[in-house]
C-alpha positions as CSV (number, residue, x, y, z in Angstrom):
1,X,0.0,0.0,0.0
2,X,1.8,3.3,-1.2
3,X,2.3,6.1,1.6
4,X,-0.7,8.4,0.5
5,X,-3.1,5.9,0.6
6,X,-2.1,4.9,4.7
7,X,-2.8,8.1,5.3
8,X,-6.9,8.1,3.9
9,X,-10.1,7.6,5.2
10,X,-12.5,5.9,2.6
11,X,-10.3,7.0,-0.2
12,X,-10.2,10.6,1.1
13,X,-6.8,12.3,2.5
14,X,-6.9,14.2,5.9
15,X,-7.0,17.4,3.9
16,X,-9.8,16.7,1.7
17,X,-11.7,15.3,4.8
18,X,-11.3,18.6,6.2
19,X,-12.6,20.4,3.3
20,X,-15.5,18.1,3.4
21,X,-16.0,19.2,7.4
22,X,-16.1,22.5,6.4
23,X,-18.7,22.3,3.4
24,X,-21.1,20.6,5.7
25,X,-20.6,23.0,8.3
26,X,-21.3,25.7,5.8
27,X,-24.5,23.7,4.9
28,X,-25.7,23.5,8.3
29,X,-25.8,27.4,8.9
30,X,-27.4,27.9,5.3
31,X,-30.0,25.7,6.8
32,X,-30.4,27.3,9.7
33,X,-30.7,30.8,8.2
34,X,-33.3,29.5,6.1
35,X,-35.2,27.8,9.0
36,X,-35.1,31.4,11.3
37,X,-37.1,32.7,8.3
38,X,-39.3,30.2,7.6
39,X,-39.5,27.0,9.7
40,X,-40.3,23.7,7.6
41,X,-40.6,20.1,8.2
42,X,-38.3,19.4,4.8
43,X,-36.1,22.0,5.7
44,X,-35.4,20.8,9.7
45,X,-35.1,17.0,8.4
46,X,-32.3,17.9,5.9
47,X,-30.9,20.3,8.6
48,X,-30.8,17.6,10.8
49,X,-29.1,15.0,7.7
50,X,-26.2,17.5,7.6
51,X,-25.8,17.7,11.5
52,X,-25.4,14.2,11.7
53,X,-22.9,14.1,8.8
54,X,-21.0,17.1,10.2
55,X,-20.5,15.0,13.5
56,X,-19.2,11.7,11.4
57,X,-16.8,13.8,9.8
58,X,-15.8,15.8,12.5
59,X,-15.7,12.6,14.4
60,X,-13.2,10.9,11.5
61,X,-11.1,14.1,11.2
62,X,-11.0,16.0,14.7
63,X,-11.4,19.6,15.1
64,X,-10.6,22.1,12.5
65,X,-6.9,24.1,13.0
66,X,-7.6,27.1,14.9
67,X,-9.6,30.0,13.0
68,X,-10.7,28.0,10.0
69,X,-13.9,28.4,10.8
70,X,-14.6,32.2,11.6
71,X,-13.7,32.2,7.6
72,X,-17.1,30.8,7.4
């Protein structure tokens, strides 16, 4: 097994897991913005889909470095 893949998680390096950590989180407040103006049953179960998946991933990649997220 070559060096770079040791190093992944389902085929996805530490770096790009991290990118992934950060999309979902991005998700998760476009959700709830939407949900402060309008609250909706499809909205709140898809809010809830991402939270779970942003836990996974932060789970599989442990917490962003310091100030990566207040870009967001």
């Amino acid at each position: 097994m070559s060096p770079d893949r040791k190093n992944q998680v389902f085929g996805f390096s530490p770096d790009e897991l991290k990118l992934l950590l950060v999309s979902v989180r991005q998700m998760r407040r476009t959700f709830g913005a939407a949900l402060q103006g309008q609250p909706n049953d499809g909205l709140e179960a898809y809010a809830a889909l991402y939270d779970q998946l942003y836990e996974k991933l932060l789970d599989m990649t442990g917490p962003l470095p310091e100030g990566v997220g207040d870009l967001f």
